[in-house]
Structure formats: structure tokens, C-alpha cells
N, C-alpha and C positions, 0 to 999 in steps of 0.2 A: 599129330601135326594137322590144321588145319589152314585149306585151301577155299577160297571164296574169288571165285571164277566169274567175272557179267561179260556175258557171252548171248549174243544174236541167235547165235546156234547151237546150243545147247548138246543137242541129239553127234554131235560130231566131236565129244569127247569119250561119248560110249565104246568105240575099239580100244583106248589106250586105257580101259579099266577092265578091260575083259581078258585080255593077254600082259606073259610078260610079268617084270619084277611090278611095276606097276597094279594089277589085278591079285596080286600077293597083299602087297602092302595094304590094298580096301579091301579087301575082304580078311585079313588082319587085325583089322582095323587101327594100324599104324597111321594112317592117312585119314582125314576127313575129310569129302570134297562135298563145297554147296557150290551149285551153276545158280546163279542168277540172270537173269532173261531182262531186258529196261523194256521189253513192249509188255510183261506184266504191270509196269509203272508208268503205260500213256494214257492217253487221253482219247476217246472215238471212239468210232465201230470198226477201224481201221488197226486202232494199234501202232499211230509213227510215231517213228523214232529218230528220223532223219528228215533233214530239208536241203533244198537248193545251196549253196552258200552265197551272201549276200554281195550284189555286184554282180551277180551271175558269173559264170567260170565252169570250168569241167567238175565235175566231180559234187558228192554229195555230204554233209557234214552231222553231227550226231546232233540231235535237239539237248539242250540243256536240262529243261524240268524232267523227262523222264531218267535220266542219267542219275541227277541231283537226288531223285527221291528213291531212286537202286542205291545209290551209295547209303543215304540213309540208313533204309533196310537192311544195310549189310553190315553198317557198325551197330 
């Protein structure tokens, strides 16, 4: 079975493949898991992926074109 994960953080699914029924099944290889990362699909020397959202307001919202072109990659 295959899993296709876009994940900011990558590095913070590494416990739950290392313990557990979970660390069974991948290295079984019952399970496929790909992390996709959307700041390997920005734009800069920066790497964003987020902006203000518009109107201004709390909080911060995903950018589109790097999103768009992860998904891409992932079908």
C-alpha cells in the first residue's frame, strides 16, 4: 500500500517508522511511504511556502504555486 505524505516536516514522521506495528509493515514492505516536502517546489533563496493572508488578520496561509506543483509531482 502506498502513502504520499506533503509534509513541512518531514523529519517528524521518522519515530512512527522506527517502532511498533508500523516499523514492521516498512520494513516489510507492506507499506510504501513517499514525504513530499512543497519548499522543494518554491521559488527563492528562501524557500516560501506561506504568506500573510490577504486583508491582513492573524495567522499565516499556504502559497498556491508551491502546493500546485507538489501535488503535481505527486500524481
Amino acid at each position: 500500500m502506498r502513502f504520499d505524505v506533503i509534509t513541512l516536516f518531514p523529519e517528524l514522521f521518522a519515530p512512527f517508522l522506527e517502532a511498533g506495528v508500523a516499523r514492521r509493515a516498512f520494513a516489510g514492505g507492506l507499506i510504501d511511504l513517499k514525504l513530499w516536502n512543497p519548499r522543494e517546489f518554491a521559488e527563492g533563496n528562501y524557500r516560501r511556502v506561506d504568506d500573510r493572508p490577504f486583508g491582513g488578520g492573524p495567522g499565516m496561509v499556504m502559497l498556491a504555486e508551491p502546493l500546485s506543483r507538489c501535488l503535481q509531482a505527486v500524481r
